[in-house]
N, C-alpha and C positions, 0 to 999 in steps of 0.2 A: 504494500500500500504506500501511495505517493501523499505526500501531505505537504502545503507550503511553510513554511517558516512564520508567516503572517496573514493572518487569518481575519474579516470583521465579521466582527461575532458582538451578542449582545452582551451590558453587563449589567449587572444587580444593581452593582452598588453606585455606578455612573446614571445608573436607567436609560442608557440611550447604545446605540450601536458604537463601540469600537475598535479600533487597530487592537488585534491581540498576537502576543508572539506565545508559538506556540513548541512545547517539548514534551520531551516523553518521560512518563513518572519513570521511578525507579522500583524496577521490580523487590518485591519484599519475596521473604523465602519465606517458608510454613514455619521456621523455628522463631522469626521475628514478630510474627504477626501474632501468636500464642503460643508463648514458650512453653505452656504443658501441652499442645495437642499431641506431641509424639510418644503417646504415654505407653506404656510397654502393656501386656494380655494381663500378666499376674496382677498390675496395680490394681485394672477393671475389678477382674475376678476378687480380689481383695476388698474392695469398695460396694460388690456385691451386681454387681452389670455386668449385664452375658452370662448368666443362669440359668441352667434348667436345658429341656427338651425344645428342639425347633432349630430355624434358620435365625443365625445371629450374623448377620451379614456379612461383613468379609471378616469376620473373627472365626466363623465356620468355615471357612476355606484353606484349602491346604496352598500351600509355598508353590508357585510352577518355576519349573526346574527347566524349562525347556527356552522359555525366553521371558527377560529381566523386566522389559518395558511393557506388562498386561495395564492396559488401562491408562497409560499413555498420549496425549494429547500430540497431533503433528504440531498445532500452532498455539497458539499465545495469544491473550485478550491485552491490547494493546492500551492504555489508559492514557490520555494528552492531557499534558497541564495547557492550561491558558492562560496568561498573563498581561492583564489592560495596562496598555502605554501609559494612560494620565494618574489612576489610583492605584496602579500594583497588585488588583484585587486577584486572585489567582481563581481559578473555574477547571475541574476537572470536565472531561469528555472520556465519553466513552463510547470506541470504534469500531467492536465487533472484535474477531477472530484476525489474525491473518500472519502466515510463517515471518515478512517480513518488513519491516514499516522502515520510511525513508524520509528524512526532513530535505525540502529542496529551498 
């Protein structure tokens, strides 16, 4: 995906349309965004979740041994900052999917 460097776009806080320079967030990794969600089977189990009889989602599935990337995403949700020339108010956007984004 092509995207220009400068964009007019509306803003909040101006209330009127203008000149926004535009960039790309910075991707957060799963350990940043909630440092407990990598929490290990036993802690569950310990805390009393994933108990009993039935499908417990992918806690009842076994490890595949054949290839690493099950569930796997080819591309990446691309998130844009927006940034207005006069106030500096910043505006996130959001682009959809795509393997590779390009500021021109």
């Amino acid at each position: 995906m092509k995207l220009p460097k400068k964009i007019k776009k509306y803003c909040p806080k101006c209330k009127k349309h203008m000149e926004m320079a535009v960039s790309e967030a910075k991707q957060k990794t799963r350990s940043s965004v909630h440092p407990q969600s990598l929490g290990s089977k036993i802690r569950m189990r310990l805390r009393g979740l994933r108990r009993g009889f039935g499908n417990q989602n992918k806690y009842s599935r076994p490890a595949v041994a054949k290839f690493k990337r099950t569930g796997a995403k080819q591309s990446k949700k691309h998130v844009m900052i927006l940034r207005c020339s006069t106030c500096n108010k910043a505006v996130t956007l959001n682009r959809g999917r795509a393997k590779k984004m390009e500021l021109q």
